[in-house]
N, C-alpha and C positions, 0 to 999 in steps of 0.2 A: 504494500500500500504506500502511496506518496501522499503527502500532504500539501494543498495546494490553497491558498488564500482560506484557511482553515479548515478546509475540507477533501475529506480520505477521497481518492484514487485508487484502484484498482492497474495497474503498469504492465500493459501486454508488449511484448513484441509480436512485429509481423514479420514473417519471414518472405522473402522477395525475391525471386530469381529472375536473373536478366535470359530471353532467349535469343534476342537476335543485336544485332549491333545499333547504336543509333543512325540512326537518319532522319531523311529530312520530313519521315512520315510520321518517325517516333522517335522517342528517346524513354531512356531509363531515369527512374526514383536515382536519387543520388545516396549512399549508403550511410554515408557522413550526416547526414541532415536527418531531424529528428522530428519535425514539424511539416507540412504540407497544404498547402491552398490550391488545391486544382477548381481550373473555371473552365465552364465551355458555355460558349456564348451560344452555341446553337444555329448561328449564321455562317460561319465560316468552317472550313475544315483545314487541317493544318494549323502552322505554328503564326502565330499574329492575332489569332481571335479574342485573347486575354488582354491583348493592351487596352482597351474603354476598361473593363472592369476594371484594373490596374490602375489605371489614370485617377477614376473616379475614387476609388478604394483609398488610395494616398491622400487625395484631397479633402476625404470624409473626416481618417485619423489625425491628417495634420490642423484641421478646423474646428473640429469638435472630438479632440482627444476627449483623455480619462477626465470627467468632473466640468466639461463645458474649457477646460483650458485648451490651448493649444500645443501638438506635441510636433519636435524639431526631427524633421525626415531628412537625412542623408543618402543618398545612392553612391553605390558603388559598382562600377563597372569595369567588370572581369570578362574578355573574351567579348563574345558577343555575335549576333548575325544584325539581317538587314533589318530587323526588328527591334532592333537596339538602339537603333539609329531613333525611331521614334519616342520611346522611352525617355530617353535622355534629353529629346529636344522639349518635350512633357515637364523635364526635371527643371531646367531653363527657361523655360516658360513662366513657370511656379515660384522662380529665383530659388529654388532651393540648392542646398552646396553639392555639389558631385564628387567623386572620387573617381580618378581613370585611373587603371594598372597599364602602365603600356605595353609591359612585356607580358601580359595572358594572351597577347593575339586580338584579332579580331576587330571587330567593330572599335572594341578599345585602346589598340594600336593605332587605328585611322585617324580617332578623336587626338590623339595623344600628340601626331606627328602634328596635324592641323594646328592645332593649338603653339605648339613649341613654333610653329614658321609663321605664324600669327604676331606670338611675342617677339621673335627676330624683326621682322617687317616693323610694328610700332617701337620697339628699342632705336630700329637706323631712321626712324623718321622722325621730325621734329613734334609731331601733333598724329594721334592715330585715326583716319575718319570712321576705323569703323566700328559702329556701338556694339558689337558682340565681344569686341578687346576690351575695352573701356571696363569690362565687367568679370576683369581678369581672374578675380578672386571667387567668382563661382565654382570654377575649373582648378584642381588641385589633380597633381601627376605625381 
């Protein structure tokens, strides 16, 4: 039994075999991870159909966290596909702070170089025109 916001739990494991390899049709539960939000939109098939809920789901917690206060959302971005790319412009939107790993690959390597030739360009210039640099400090590498 676990004990949780003063009340007992019951603590199952499920046991999970992977059969076939990821792709771009599936992937596998991650073994590591102990927690799970699966969404299906029901409109789409394949990988993308969870960004609205996603989008919206962040903007709920972050707004009307625990007790009516508001709770500080961070993203971080490891790897990534073309779906990422949404996500994150979502997260910037929102102004909320980002995290890029550049070296997981991905989506998060494109952000990462972008950004660095970004700051090169406004560093040799006297004045930078353009407002996505200006707001340098969203973007942490």
């Amino acid at each position: 039994m676990q004990q949780v916001a003063g009340k007992a739990f019951k603590v199952r494991q499920v046991r999970y075999w992977k059969y076939e390899q990821n792709s771009r049709r599936s992937a596998a539960l991650d073994p590591h991870h102990n927690h799970f939000l699966l969404v299906d939109n029901a409109k789409e098939t394949g990988w993308g159909g969870e960004h609205e809920f996603r989008k919206e789901f962040v903007k709920h917690i972050s707004t009307k966290g625990r007790a009516g206060k508001e709770v500080p959302v961070l993203t971080i971005c490891l790897g990534g596909g073309v779906n990422t790319f949404k996500t994150l412009v979502g997260t910037l939107e929102r102004r909320n702070p980002l995290i890029v790993v550049k070296d997981s690959g991905g989506a998060a390597r494109a952000v990462a170089l972008f950004v660095e030739e970004c700051r090169k360009k406004c560093a040799a210039a006297a004045s930078c025109p353009q407002p996505s640099c200006r707001r340098r400090s969203a973007v942490a590498l």
